[in-house]
C-alpha positions as CSV (number, residue, x, y, z in Angstrom):
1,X,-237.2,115.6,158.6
2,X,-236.4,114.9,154.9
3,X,-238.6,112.3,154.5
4,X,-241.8,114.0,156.5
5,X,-241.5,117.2,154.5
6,X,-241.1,115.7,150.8
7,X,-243.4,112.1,151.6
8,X,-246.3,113.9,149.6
9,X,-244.1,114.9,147.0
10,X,-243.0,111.4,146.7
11,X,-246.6,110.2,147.0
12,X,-247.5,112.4,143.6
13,X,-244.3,111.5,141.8
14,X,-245.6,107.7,142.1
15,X,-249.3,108.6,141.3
16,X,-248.5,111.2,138.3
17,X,-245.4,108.8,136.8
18,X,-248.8,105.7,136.9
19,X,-251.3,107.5,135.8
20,X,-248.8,108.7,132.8
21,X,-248.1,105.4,132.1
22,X,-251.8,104.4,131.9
23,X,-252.1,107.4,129.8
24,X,-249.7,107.4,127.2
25,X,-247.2,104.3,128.4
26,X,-243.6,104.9,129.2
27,X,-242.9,107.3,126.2
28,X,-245.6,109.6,128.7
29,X,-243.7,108.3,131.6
30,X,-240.5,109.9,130.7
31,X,-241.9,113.0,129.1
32,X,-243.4,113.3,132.8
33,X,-240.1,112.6,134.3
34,X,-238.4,115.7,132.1
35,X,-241.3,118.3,132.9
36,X,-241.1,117.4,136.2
37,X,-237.1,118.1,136.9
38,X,-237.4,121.0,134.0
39,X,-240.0,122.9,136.7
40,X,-237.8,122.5,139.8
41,X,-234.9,123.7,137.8
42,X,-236.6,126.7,136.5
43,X,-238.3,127.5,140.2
44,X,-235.4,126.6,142.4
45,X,-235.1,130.3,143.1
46,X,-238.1,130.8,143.7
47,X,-238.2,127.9,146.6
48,X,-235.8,130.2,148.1
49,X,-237.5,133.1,147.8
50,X,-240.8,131.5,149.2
51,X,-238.8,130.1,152.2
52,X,-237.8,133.7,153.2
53,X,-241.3,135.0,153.2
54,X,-242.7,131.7,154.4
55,X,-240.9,131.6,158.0
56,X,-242.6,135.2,158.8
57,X,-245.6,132.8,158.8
58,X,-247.4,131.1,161.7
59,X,-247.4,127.1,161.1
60,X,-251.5,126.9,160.3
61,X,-250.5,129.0,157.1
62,X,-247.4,127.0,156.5
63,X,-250.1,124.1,156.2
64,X,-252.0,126.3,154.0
65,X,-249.5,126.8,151.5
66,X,-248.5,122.8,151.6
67,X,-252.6,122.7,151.1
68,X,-254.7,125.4,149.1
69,X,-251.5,126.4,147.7
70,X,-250.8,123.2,146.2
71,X,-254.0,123.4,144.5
72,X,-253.4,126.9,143.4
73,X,-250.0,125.7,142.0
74,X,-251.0,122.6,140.3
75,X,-254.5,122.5,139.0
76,X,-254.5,126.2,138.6
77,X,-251.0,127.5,137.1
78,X,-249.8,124.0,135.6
79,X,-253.7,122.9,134.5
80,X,-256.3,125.7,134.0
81,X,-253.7,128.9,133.4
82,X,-253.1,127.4,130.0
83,X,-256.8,126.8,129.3
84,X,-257.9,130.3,130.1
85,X,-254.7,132.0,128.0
86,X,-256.4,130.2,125.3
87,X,-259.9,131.0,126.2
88,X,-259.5,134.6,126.6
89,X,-256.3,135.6,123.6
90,X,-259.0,133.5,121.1
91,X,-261.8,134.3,122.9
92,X,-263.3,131.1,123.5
93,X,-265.3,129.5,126.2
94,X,-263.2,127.7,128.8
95,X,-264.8,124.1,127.5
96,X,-264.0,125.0,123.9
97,X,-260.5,125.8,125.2
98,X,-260.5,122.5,127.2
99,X,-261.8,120.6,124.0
100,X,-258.9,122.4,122.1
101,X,-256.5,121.4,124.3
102,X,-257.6,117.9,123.9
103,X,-258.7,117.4,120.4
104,X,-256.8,119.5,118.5
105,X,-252.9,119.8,120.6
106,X,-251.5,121.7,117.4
107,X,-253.8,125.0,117.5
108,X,-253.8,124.2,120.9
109,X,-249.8,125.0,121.6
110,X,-250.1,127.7,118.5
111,X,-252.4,129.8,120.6
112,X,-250.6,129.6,124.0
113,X,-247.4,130.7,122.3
114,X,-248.7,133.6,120.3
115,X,-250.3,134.7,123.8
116,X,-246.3,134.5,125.1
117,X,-245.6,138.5,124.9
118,X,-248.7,139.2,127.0
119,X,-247.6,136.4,129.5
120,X,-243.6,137.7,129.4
121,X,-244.8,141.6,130.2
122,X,-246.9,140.3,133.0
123,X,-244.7,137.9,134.7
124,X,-241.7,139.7,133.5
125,X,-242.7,143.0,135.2
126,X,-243.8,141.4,138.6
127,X,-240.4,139.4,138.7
128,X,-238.4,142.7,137.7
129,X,-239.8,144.7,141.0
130,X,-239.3,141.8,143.5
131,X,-235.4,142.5,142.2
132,X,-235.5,146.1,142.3
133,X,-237.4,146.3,145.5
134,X,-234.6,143.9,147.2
135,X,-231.3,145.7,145.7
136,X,-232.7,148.6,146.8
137,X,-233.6,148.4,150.3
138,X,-230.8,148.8,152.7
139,X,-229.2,145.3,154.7
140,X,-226.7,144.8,157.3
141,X,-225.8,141.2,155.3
142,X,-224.2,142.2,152.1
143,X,-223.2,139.9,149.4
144,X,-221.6,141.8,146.5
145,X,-220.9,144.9,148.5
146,X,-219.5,146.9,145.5
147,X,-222.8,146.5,144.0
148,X,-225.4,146.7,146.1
149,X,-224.0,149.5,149.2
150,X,-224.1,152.1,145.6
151,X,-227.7,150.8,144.7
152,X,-229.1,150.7,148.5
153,X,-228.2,154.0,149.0
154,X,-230.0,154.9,145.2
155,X,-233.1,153.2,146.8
156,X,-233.7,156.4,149.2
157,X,-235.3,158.1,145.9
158,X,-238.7,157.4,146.3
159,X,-240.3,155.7,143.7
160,X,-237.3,154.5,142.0
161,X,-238.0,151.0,141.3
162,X,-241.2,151.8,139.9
163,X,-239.3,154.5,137.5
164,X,-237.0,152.0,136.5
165,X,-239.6,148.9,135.9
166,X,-241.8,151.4,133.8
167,X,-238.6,152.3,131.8
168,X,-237.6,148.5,131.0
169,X,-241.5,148.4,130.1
170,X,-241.2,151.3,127.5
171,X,-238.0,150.2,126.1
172,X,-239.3,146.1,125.7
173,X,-242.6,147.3,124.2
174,X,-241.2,149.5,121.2
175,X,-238.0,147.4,120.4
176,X,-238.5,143.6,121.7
177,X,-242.7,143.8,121.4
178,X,-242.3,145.3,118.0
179,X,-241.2,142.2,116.4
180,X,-242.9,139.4,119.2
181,X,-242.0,136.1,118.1
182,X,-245.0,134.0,117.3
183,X,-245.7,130.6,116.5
184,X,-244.1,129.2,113.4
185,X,-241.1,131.8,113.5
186,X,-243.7,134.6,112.3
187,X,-243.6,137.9,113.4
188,X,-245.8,140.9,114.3
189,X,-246.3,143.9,116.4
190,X,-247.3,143.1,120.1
191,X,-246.6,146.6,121.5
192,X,-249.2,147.8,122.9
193,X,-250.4,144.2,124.0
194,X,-246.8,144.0,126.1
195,X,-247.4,147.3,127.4
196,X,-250.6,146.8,129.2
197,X,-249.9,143.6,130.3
198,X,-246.6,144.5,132.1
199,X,-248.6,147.7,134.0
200,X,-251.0,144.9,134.9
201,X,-248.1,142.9,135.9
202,X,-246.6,146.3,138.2
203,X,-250.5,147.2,139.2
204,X,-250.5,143.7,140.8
205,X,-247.3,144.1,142.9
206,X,-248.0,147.1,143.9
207,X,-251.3,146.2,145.3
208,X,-250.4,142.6,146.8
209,X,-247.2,143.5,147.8
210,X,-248.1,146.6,149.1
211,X,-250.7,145.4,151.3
212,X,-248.8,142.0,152.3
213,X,-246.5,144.7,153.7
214,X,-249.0,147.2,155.3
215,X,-250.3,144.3,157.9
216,X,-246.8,143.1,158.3
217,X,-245.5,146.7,159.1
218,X,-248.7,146.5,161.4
219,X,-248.3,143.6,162.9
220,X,-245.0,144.7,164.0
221,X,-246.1,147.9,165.4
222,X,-249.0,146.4,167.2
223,X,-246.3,143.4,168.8
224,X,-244.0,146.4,169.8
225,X,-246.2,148.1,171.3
226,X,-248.2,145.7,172.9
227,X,-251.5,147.6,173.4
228,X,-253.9,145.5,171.6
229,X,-256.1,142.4,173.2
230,X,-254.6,139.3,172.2
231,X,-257.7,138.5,170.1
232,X,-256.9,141.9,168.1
233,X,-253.6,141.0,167.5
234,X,-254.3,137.0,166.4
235,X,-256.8,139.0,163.9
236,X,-254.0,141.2,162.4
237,X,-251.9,138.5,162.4
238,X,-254.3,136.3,160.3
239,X,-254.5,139.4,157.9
240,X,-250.9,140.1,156.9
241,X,-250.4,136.0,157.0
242,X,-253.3,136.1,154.4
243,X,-252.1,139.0,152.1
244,X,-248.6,137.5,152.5
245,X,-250.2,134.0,151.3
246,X,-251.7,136.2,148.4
247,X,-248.2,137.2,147.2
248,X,-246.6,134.1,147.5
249,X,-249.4,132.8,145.1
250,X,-248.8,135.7,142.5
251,X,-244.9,135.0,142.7
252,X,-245.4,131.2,141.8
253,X,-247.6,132.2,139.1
254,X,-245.0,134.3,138.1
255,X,-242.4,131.7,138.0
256,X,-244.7,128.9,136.3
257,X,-245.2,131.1,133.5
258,X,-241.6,130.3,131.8
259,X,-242.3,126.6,132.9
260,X,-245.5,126.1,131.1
261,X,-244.4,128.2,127.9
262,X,-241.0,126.0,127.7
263,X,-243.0,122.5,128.4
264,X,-244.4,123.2,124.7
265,X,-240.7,122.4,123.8
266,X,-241.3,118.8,125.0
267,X,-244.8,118.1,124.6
268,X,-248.3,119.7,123.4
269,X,-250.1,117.4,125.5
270,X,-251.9,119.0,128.6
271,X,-252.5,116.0,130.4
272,X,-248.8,115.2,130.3
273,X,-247.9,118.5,131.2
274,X,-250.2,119.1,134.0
275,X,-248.7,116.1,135.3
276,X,-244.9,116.7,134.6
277,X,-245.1,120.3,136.1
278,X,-247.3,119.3,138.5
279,X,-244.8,116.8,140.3
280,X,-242.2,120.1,140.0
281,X,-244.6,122.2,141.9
282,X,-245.0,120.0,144.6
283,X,-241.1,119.4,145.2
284,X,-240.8,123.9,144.7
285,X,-243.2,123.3,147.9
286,X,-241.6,120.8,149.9
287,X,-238.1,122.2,149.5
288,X,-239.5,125.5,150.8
289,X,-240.6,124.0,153.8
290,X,-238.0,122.2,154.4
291,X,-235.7,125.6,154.0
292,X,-238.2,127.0,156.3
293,X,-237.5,124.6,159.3
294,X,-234.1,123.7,158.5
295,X,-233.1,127.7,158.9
296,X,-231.3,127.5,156.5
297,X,-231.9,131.0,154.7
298,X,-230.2,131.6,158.2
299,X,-227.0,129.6,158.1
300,X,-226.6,130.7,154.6
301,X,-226.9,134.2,154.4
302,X,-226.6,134.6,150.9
303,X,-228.6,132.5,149.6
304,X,-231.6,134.8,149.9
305,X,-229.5,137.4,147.8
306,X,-228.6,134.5,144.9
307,X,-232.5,133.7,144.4
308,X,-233.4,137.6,144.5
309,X,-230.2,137.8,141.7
310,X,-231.8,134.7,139.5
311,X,-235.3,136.8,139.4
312,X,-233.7,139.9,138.1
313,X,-231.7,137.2,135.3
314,X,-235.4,135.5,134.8
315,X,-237.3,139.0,134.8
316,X,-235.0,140.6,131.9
317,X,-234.9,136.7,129.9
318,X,-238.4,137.0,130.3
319,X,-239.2,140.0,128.3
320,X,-236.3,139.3,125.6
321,X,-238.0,135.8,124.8
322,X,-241.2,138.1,123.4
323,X,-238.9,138.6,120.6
324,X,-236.4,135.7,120.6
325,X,-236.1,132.1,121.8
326,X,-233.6,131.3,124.4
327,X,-233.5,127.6,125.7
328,X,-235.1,126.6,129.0
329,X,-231.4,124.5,129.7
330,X,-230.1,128.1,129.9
331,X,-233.0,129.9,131.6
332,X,-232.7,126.8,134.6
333,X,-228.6,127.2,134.5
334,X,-228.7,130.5,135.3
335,X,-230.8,130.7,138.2
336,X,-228.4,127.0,139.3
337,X,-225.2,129.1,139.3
338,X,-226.3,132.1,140.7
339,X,-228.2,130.1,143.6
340,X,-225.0,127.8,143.8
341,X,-222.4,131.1,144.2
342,X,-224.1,132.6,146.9
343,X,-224.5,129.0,148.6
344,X,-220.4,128.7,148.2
345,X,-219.9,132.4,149.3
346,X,-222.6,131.6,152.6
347,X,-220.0,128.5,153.4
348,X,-216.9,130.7,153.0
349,X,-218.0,133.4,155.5
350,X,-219.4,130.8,157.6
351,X,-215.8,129.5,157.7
352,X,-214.1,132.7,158.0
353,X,-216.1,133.4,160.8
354,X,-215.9,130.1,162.5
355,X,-212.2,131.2,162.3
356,X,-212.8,134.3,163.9
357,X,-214.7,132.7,166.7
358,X,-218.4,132.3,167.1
359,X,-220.2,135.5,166.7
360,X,-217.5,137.8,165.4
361,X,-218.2,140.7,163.1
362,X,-218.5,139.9,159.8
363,X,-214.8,140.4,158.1
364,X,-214.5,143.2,155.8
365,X,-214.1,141.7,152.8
366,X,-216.9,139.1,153.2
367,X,-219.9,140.5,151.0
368,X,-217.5,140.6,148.3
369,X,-216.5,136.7,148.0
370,X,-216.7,135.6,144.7
């Protein structure tokens, strides 16, 4: 199983680590090698967070997302995102921008990180209502009880995770936005560019999420009910699995933003990045699958909660880095020990209830293991 779900993964590793050697020899083979475990530290929560959506999803769009959504992943967020940041903040044609990229690696990397705050409010915001939308929807598997039974029972106020998102926006964009950090340790005033690029970040939850969930919810009605033609309901299925394939494409954007901002840390050259974060990506993809038919979202329970935690910690480090710099080591280790304390607390209540005896209520004092 292991070795069927990651064999393309290891098939890119060995073609991106040759071709960087033919490229730039083995200083470009181990700047590859970083990049590479840099991305799948930085996205291991959102592996986890695919995998939960991912199992909704019929096998032909697992494929899909192994496929297309490789593309999307690596030639698109790791390889052309980049290109068309710089294209559009210095409003240049996408082969000036790739010529930039090439030629001139310095103005190249100066341009991608003064584009940072608008890339932090977009990201940021989309990450921030994944969190809010999970801590405030009510669940019979709790993790840190004494948090989240108070917050699910806030989440019955409609619209409140939208209130609170707009909120962090306001606040970001007239303390942290005010003084964005630009390239060499300048300053200046990104407010109003933060602000409208976190409402595009909500705009585009709203509307992919929203409908991701409108032809689930239908789906689900139509399955209950069992009225519909089979060809009626393989057709509604096919939509929410395609709105659903939508989302997960926006999250990884999401993710890879922090990713390809922190790869300018390491290196300035495209190729090399493209490759480096492009061997991440494909692991992120692989390990989801294999969560996916391993179940294990379902033998640990709180795994799911851990990733959903590490957003929330990526969403706020997102919009403080549009003022100050905070190392990617950090920005990975948090998302690692979060992840890695809901793993320990999923084996301690599998132990307590393997204790207990197979199928026995979950012990009171379980969703609050430290």
């Amino acid at each position: 199983m292991l070795l069927k779900t990651f064999r393309w993964s290891f098939a890119v590793t060995a073609l991106g680590l040759a071709l960087g050697v033919w490229y730039g020899g083995w200083t470009a083979f181990g700047v590859i090698a970083i990049l590479a475990v840099l991305e799948i530290s930085l996205s291991f929560d959102n592996a986890v967070v695919n995998a939960g959506i991912l199992k909704k999803m019929s096998a032909f769009w697992q494929k899909i997302f192994l496929t297309i959504g490789v593309l999307i992943a690596v030639f698109g967020m790791r390889l052309a995102f980049p290109v068309v940041i710089v294209a559009v903040t210095a409003k240049k044609n996408p082969f000036d921008a790739v010529d930039l990229a090439l030629t001139d690696k310095d103005r190249y990397q100066q341009l991608v990180t003064d584009a940072h705050p608008a890339i932090a409010a977009f990201g940021g915001m989309f990450l921030l209502m994944i969190f809010l939308d999970f801590i405030f929807e009510e669940r019979d598997i709790k993790w840190l009880g004494w948090l989240e039974r108070p917050l699910a029972k806030l989440g019955k106020v409609d619209m409140l995770s939208v209130c609170i998102a707009l909120i962090v926006l306001l606040i970001t964009s007239f303390t942290f936005a005010a003084h964005a950090h630009q390239h060499g340790g300048a300053h200046a005033d990104k407010a109003q560019t933060v602000l409208i690029s976190g409402i595009a970040g909500l705009i585009t939850y709203m509307i992919v999420g929203g409908l991701s969930g409108f032809f689930e919810d239908r789906l689900e009605a139509e399955e209950e009910r069992e009225r519909e033609s089979e060809r009626s309901a393989v057709v509604l299925a096919g939509q929410a699995a395609f709105f659903m394939f939508l989302y997960l494409e926006v999250l990884d954007a999401s993710f890879s933003f922090d990713g390809v901002i922190g790869a300018f840390a390491i290196t300035n050259d495209i190729v090399l990045m493209a490759l480096g974060l492009g061997i991440g990506a494909m692991y992120v993809r692989s390990l989801t699958v294999y969560l996916v038919r391993q179940g294990t979202l379902d033998d640990y329970v709180y795994l799911e909660h851990g990733a959903h935690y590490a957003i929330g910690a990526l969403a706020v480090i997102l919009m403080v880095t549009i003022q100050y710099q905070i190392n990617e080591v950090i920005t990975g280790l948090v998302g690692v020990v979060l992840i890695g304390w809901s793993f320990w607390s999923s084996v301690r209540r599998n132990r307590a209830l393997a204790e207990t005896g197979e199928g026995a209520a979950e012990p009171a004092d379980t969703a609050r293991v430290p």
